[in-house]
PDB file of N, H, CA, C and O in Angstrom:
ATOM      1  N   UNK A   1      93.239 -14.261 -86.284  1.00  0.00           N
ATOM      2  CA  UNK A   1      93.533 -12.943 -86.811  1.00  0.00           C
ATOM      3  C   UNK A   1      93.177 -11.888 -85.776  1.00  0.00           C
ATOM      4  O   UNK A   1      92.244 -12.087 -84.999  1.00  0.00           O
ATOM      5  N   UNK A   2      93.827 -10.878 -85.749  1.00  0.00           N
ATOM      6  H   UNK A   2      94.585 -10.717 -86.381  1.00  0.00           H
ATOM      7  CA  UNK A   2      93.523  -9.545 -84.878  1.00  0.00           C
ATOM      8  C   UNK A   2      93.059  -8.864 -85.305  1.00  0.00           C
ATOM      9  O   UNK A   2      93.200  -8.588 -86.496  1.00  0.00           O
ATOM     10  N   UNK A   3      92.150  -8.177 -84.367  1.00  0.00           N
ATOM     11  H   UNK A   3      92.035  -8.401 -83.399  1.00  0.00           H
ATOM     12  CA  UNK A   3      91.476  -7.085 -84.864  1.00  0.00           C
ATOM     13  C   UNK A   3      91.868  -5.914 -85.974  1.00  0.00           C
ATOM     14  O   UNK A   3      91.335  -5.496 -87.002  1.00  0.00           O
ATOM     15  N   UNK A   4      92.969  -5.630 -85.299  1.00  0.00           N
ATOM     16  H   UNK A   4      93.402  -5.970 -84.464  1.00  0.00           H
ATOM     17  CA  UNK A   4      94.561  -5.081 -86.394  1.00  0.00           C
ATOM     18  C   UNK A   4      94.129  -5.196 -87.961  1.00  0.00           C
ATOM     19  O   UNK A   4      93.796  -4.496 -88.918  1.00  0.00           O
ATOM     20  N   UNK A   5      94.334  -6.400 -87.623  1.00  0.00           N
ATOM     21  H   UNK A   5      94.604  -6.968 -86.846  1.00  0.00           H
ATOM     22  CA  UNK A   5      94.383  -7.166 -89.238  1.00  0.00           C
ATOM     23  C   UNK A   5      93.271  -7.603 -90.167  1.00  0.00           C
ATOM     24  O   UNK A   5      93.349  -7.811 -91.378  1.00  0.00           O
ATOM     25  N   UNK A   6      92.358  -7.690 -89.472  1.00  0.00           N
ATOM     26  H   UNK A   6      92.295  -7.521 -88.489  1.00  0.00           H
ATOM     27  CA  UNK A   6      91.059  -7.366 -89.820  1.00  0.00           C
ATOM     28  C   UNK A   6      90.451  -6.207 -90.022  1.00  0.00           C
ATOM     29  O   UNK A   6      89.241  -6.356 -90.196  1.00  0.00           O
ATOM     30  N   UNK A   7      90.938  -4.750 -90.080  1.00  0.00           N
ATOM     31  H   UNK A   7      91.921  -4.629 -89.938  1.00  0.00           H
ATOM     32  CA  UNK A   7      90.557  -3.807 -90.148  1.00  0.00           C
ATOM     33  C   UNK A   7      91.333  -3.386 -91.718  1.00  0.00           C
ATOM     34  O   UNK A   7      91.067  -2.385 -92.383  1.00  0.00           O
ATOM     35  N   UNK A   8      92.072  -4.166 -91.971  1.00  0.00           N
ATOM     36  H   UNK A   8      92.289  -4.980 -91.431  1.00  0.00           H
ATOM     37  CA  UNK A   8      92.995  -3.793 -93.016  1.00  0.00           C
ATOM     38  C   UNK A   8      92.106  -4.579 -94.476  1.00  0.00           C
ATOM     39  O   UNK A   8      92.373  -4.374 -95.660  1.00  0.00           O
ATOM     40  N   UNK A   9      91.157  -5.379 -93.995  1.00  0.00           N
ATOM     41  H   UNK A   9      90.941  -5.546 -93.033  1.00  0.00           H
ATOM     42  CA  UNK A   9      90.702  -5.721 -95.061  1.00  0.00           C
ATOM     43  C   UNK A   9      89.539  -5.139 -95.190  1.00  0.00           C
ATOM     44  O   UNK A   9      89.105  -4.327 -94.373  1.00  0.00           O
ATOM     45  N   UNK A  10      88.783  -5.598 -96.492  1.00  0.00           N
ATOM     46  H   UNK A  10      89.135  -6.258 -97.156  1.00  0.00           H
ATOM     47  CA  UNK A  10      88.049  -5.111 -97.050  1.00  0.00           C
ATOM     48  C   UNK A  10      86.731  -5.108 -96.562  1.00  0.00           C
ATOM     49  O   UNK A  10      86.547  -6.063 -95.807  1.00  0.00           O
ATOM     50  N   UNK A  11      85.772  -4.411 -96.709  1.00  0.00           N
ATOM     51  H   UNK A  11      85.921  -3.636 -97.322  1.00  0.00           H
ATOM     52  CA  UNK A  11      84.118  -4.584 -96.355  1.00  0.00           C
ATOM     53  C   UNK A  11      83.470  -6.205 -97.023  1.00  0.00           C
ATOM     54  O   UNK A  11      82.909  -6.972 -96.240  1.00  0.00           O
ATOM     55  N   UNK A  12      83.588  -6.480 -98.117  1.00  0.00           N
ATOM     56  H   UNK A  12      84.044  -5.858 -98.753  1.00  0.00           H
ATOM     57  CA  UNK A  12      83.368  -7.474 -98.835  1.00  0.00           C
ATOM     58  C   UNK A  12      84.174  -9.221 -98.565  1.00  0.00           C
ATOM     59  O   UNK A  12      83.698 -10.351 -98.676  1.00  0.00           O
ATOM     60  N   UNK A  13      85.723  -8.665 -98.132  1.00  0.00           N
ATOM     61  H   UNK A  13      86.109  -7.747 -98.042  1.00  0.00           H
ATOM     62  CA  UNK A  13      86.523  -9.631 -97.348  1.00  0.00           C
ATOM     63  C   UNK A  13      85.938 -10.261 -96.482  1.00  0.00           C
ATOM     64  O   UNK A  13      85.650 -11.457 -96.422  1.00  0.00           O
ATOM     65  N   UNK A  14      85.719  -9.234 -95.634  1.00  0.00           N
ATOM     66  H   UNK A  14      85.953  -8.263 -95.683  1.00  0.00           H
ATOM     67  CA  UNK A  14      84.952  -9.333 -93.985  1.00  0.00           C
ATOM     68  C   UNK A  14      83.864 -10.345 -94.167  1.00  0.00           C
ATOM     69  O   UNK A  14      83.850 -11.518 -93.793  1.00  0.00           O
ATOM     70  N   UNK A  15      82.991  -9.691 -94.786  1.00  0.00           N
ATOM     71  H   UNK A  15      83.002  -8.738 -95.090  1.00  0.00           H
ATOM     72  CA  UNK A  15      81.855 -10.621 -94.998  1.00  0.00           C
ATOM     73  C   UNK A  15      81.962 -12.309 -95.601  1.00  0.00           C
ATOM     74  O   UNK A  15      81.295 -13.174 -95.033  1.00  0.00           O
ATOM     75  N   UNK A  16      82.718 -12.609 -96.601  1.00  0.00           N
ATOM     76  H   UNK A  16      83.260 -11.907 -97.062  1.00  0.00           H
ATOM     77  CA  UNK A  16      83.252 -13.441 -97.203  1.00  0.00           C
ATOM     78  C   UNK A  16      84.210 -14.665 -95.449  1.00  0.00           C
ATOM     79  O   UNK A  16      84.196 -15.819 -95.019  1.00  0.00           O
ATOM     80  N   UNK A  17      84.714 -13.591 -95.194  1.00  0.00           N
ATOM     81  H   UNK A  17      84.725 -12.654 -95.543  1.00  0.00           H
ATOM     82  CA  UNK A  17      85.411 -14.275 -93.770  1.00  0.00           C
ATOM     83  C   UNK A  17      84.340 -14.768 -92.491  1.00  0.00           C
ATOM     84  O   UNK A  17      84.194 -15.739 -91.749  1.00  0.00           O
ATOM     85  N   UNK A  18      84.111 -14.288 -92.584  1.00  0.00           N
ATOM     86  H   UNK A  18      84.230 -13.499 -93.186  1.00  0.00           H
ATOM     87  CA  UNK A  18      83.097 -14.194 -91.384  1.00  0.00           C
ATOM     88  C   UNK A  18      81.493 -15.375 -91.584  1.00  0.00           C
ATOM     89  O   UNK A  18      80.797 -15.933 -90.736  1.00  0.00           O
ATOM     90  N   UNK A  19      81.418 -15.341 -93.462  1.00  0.00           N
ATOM     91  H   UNK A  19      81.984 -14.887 -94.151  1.00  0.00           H
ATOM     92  CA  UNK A  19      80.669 -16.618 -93.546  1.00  0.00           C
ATOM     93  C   UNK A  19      81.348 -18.027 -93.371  1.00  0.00           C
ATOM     94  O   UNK A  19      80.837 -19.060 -92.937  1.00  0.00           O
ATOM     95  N   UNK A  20      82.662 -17.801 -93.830  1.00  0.00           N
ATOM     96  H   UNK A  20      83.076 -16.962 -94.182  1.00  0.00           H
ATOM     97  CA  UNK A  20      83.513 -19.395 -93.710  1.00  0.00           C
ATOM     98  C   UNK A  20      83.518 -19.620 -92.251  1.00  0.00           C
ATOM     99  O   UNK A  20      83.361 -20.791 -91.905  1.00  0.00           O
ATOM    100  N   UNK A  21      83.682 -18.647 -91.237  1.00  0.00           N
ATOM    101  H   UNK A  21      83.810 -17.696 -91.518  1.00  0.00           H
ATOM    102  CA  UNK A  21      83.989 -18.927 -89.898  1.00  0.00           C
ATOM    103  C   UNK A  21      82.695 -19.381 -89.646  1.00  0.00           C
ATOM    104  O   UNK A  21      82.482 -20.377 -88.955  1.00  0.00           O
ATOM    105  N   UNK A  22      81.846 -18.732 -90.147  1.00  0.00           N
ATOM    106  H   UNK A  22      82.019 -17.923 -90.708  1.00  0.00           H
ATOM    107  CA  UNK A  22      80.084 -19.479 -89.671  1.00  0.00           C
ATOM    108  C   UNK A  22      80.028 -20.726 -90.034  1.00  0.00           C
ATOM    109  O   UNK A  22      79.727 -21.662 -89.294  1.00  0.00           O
ATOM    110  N   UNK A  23      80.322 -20.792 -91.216  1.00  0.00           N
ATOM    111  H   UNK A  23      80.567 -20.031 -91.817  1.00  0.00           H
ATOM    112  CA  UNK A  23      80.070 -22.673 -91.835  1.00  0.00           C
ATOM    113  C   UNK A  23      81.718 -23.924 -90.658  1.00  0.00           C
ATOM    114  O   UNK A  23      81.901 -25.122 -90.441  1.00  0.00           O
ATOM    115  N   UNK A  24      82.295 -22.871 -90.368  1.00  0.00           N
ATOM    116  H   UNK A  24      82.146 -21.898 -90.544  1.00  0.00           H
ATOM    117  CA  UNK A  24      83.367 -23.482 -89.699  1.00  0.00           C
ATOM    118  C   UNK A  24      82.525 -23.998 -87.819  1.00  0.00           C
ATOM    119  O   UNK A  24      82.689 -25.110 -87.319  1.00  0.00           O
ATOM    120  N   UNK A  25      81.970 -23.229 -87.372  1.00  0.00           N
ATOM    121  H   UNK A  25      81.837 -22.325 -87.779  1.00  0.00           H
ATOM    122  CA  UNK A  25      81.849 -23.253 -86.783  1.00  0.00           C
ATOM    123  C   UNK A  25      80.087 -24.344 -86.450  1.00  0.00           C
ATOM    124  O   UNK A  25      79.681 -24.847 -85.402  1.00  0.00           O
ATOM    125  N   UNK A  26      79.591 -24.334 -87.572  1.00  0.00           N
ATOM    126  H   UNK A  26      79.920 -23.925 -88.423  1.00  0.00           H
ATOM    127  CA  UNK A  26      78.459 -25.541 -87.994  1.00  0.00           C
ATOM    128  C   UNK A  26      79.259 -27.093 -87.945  1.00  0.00           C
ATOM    129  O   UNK A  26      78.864 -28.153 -87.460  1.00  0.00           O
ATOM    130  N   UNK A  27      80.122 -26.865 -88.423  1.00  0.00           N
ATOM    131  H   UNK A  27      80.442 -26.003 -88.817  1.00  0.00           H
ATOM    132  CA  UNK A  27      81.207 -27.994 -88.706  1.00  0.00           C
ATOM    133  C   UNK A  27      81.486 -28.878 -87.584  1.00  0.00           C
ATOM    134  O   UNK A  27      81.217 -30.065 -87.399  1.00  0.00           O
ATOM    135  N   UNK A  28      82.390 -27.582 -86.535  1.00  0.00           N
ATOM    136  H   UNK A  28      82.609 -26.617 -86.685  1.00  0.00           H
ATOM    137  CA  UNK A  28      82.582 -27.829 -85.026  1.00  0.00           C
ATOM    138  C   UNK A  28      81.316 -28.502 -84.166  1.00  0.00           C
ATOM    139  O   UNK A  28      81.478 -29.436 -83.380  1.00  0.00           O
ATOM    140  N   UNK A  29      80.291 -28.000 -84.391  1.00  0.00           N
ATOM    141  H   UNK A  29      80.160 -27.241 -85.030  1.00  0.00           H
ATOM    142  CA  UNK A  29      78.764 -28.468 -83.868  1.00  0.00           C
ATOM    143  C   UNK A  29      78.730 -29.571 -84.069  1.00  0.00           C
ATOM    144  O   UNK A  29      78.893 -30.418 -83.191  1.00  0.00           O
ATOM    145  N   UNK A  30      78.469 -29.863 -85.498  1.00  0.00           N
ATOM    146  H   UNK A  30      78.337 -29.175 -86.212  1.00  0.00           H
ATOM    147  CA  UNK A  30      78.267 -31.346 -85.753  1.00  0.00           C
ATOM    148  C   UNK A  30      79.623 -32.254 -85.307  1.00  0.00           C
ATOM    149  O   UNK A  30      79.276 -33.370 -84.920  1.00  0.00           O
ATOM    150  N   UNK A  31      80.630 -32.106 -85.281  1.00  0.00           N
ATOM    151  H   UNK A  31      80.912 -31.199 -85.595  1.00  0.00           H
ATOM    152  CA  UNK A  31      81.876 -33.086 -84.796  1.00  0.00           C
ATOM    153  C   UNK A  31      81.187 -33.176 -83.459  1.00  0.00           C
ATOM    154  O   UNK A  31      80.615 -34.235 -83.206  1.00  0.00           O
ATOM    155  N   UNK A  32      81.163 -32.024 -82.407  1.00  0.00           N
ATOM    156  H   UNK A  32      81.628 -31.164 -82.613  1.00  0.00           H
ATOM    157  CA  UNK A  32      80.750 -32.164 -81.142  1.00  0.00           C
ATOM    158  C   UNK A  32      79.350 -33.407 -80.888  1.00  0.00           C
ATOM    159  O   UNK A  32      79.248 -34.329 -80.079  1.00  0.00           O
ATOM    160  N   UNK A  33      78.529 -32.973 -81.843  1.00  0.00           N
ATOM    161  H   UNK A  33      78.612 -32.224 -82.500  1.00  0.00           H
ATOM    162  CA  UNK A  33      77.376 -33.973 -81.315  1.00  0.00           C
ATOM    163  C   UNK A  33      77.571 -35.524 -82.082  1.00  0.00           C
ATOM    164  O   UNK A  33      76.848 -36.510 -81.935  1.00  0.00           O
ATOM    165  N   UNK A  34      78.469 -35.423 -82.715  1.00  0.00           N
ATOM    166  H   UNK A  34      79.057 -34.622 -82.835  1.00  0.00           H
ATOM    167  CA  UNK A  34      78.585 -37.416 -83.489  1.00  0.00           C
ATOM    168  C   UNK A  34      79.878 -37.728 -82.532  1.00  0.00           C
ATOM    169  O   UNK A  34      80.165 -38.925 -82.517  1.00  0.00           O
ATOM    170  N   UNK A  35      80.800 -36.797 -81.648  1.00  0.00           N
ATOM    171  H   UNK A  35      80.567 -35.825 -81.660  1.00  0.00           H
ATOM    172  CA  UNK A  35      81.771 -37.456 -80.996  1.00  0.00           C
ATOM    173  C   UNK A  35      82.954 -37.833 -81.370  1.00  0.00           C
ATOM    174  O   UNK A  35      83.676 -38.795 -81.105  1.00  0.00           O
ATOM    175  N   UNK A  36      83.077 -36.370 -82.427  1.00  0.00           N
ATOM    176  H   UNK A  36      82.491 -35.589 -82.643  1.00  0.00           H
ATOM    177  CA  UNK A  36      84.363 -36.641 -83.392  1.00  0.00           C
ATOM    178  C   UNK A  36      85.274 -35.401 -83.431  1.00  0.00           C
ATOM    179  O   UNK A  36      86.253 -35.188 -84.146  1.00  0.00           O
ATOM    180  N   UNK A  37      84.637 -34.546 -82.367  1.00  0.00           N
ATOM    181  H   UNK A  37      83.842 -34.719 -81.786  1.00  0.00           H
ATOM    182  CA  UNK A  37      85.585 -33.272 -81.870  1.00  0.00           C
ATOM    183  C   UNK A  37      86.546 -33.091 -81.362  1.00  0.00           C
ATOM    184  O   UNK A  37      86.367 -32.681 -80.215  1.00  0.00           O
ATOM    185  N   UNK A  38      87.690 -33.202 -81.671  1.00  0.00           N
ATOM    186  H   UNK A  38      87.835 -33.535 -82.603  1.00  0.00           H
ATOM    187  CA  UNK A  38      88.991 -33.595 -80.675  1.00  0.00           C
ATOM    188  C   UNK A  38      89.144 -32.099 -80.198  1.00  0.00           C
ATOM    189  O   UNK A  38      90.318 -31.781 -80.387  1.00  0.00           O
ATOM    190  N   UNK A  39      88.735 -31.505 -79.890  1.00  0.00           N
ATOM    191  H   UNK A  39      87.782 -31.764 -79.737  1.00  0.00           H
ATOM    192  CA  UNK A  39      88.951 -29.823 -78.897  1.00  0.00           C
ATOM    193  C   UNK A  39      87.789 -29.236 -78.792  1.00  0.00           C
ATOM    194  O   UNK A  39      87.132 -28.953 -79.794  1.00  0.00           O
ATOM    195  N   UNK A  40      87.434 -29.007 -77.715  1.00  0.00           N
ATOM    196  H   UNK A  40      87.968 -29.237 -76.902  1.00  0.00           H
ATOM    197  CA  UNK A  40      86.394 -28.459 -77.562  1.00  0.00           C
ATOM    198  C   UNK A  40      86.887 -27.041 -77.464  1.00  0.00           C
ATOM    199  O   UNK A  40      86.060 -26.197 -77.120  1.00  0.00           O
ATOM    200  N   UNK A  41      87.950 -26.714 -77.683  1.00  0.00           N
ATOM    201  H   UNK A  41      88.622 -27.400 -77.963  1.00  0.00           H
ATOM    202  CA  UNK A  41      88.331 -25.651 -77.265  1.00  0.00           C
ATOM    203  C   UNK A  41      87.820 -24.243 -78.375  1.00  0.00           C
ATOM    204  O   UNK A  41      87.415 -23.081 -78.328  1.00  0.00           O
ATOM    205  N   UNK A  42      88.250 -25.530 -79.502  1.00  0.00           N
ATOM    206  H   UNK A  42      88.579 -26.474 -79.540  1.00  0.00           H
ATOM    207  CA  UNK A  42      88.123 -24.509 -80.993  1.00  0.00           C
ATOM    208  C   UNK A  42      86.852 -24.079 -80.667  1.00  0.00           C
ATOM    209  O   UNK A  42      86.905 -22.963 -80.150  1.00  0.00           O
ATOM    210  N   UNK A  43      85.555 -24.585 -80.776  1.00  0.00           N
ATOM    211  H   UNK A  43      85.513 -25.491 -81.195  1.00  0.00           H
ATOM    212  CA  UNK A  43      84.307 -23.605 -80.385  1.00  0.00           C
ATOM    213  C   UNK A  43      84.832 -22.917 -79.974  1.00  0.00           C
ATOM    214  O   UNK A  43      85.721 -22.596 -80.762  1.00  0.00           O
ATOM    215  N   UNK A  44      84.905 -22.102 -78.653  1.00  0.00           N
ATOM    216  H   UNK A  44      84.183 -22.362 -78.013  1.00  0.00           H
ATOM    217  CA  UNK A  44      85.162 -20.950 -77.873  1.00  0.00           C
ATOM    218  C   UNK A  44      85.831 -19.710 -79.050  1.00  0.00           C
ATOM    219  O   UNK A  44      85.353 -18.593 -79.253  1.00  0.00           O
ATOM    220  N   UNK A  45      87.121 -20.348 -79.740  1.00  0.00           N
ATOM    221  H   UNK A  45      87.509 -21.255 -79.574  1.00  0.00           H
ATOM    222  CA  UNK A  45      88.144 -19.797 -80.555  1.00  0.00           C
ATOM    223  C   UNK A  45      87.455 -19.495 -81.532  1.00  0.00           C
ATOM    224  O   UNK A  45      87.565 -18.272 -81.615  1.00  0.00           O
ATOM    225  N   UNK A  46      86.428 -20.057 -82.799  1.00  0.00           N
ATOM    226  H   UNK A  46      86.339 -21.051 -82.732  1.00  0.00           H
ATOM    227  CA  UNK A  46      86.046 -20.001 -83.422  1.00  0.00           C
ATOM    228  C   UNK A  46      84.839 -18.899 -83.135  1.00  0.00           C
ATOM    229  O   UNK A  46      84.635 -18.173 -84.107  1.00  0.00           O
ATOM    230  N   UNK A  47      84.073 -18.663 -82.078  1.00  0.00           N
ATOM    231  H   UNK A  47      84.239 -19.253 -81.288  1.00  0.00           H
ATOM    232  CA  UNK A  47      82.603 -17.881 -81.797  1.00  0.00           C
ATOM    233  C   UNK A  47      83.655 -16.235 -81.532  1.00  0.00           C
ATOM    234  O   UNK A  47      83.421 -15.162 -82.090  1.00  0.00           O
ATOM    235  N   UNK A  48      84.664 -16.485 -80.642  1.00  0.00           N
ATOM    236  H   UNK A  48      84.854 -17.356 -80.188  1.00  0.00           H
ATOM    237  CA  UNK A  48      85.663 -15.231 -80.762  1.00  0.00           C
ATOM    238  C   UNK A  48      85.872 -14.569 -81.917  1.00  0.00           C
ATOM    239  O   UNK A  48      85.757 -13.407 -82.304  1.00  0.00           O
ATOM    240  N   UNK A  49      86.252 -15.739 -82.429  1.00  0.00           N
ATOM    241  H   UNK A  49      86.346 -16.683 -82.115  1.00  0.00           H
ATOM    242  CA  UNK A  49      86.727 -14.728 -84.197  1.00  0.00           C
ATOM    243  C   UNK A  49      85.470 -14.283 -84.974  1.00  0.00           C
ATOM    244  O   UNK A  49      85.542 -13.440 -85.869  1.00  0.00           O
ATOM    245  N   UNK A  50      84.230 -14.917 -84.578  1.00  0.00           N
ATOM    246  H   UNK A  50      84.171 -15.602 -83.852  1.00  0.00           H
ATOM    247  CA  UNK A  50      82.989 -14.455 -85.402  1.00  0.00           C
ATOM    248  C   UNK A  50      83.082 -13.067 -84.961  1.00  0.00           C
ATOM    249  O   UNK A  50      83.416 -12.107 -85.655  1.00  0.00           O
ATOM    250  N   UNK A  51      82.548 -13.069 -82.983  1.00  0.00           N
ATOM    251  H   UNK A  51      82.277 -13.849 -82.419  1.00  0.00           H
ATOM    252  CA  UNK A  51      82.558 -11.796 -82.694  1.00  0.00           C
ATOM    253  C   UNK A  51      83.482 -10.767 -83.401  1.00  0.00           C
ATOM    254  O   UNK A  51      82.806  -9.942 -84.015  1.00  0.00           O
ATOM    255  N   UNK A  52      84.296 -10.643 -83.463  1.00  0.00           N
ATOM    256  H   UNK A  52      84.845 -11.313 -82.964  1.00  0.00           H
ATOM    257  CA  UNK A  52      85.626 -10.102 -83.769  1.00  0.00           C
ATOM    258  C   UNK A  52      85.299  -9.473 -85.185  1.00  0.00           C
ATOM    259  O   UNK A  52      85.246  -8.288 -85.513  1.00  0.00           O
ATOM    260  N   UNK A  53      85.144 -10.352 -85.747  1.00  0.00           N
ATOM    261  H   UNK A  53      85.187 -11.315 -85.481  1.00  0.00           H
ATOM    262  CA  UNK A  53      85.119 -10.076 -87.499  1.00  0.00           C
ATOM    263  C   UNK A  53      83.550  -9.395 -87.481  1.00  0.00           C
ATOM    264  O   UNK A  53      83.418  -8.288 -88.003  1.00  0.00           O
ATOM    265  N   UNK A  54      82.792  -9.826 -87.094  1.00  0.00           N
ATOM    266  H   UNK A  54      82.899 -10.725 -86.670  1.00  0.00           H
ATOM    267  CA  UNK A  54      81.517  -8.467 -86.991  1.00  0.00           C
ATOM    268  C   UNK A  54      81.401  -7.271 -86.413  1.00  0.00           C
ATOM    269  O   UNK A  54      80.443  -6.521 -86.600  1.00  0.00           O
ATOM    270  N   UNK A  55      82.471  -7.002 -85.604  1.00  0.00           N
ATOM    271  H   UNK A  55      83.249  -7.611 -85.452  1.00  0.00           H
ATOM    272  CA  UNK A  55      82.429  -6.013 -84.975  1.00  0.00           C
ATOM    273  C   UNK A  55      83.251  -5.016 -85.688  1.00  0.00           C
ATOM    274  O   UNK A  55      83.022  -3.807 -85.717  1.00  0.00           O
ATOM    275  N   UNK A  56      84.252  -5.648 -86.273  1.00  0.00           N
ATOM    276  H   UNK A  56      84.438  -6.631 -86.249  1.00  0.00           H
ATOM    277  CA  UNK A  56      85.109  -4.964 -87.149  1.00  0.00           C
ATOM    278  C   UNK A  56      83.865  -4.271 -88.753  1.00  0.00           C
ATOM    279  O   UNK A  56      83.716  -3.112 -89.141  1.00  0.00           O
ATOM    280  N   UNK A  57      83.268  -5.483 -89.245  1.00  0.00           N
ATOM    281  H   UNK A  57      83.390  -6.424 -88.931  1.00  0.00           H
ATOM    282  CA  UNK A  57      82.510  -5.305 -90.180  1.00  0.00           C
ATOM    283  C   UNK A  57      81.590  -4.111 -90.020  1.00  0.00           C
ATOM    284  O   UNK A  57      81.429  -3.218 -90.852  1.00  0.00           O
ATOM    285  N   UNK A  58      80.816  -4.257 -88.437  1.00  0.00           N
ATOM    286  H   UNK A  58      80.947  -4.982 -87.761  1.00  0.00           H
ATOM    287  CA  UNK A  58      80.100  -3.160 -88.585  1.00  0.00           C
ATOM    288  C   UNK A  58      80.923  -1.487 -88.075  1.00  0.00           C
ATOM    289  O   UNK A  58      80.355  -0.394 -88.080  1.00  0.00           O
ATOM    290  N   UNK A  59      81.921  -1.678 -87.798  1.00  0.00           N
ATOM    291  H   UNK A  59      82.382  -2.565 -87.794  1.00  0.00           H
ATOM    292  CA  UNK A  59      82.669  -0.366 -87.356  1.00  0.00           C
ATOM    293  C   UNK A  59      82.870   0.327 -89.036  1.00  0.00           C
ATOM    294  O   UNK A  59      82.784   1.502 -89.394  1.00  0.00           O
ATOM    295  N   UNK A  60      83.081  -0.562 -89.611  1.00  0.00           N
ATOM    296  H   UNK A  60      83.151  -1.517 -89.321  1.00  0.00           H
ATOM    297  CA  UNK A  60      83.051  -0.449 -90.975  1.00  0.00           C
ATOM    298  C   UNK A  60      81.888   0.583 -91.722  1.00  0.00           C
ATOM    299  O   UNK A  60      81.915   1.734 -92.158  1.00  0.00           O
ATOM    300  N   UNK A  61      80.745  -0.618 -91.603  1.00  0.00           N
ATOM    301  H   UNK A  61      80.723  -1.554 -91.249  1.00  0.00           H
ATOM    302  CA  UNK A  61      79.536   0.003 -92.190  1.00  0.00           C
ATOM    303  C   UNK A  61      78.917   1.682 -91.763  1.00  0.00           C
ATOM    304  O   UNK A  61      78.396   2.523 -92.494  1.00  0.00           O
ATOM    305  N   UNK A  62      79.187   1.715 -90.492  1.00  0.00           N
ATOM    306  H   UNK A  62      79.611   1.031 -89.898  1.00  0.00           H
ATOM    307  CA  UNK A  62      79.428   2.920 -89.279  1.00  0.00           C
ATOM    308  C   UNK A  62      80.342   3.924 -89.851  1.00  0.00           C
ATOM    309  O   UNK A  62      80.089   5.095 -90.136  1.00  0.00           O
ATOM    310  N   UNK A  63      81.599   3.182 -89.986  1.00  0.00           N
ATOM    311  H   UNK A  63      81.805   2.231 -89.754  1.00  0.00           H
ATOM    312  CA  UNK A  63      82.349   4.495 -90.739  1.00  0.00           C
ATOM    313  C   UNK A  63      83.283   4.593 -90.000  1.00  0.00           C
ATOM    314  O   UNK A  63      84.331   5.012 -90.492  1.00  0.00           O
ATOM    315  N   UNK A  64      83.240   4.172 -88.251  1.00  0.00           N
ATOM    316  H   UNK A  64      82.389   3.831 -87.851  1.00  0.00           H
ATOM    317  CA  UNK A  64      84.302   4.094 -87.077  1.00  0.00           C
ATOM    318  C   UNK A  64      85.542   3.467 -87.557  1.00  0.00           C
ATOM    319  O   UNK A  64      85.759   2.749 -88.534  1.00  0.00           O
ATOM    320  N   UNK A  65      86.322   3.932 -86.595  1.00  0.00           N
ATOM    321  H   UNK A  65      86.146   4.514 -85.802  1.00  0.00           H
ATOM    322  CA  UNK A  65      87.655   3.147 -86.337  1.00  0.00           C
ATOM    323  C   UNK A  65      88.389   3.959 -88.609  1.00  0.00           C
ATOM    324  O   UNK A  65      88.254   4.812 -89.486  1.00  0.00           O
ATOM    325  N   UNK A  66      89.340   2.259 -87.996  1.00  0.00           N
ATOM    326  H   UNK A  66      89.451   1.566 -87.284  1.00  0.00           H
ATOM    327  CA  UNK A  66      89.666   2.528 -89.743  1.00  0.00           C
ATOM    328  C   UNK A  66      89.430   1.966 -90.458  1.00  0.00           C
ATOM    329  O   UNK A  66      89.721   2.281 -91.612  1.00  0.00           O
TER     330      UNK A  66
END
């Protein structure tokens, strides 16, 4: 998702999103360390979209942006 499009949702969304990407990204961890990760790539992709979605969240809380 883009930043774009993430700005269009909600304060409560955000948060709600941004925990699944956390438990998503616990997920990725554990595949990585039992040797059942077929991309290492998704980490990278997945820690992006955290950033992303918090930054949006707190522009939010701030009042910035839209």
């Amino acid at each position: 998702m883009s930043a774009q499009d993430l700005r269009a949702l909600s304060k409560e969304e955000l948060q709600k999103k941004l925990d699944e990407l956390r438990a998503t990204l616990f997920d990725l961890r554990m595949k990585l360390k039992t040797g059942r990760l077929d991309s290492t790539a998704d980490l990278g992709k997945t820690r992006k979209e955290i950033a992303r979605t918090a930054t949006v969240l707190r522009e939010k809380e701030l009042g910035l942006g839209g």
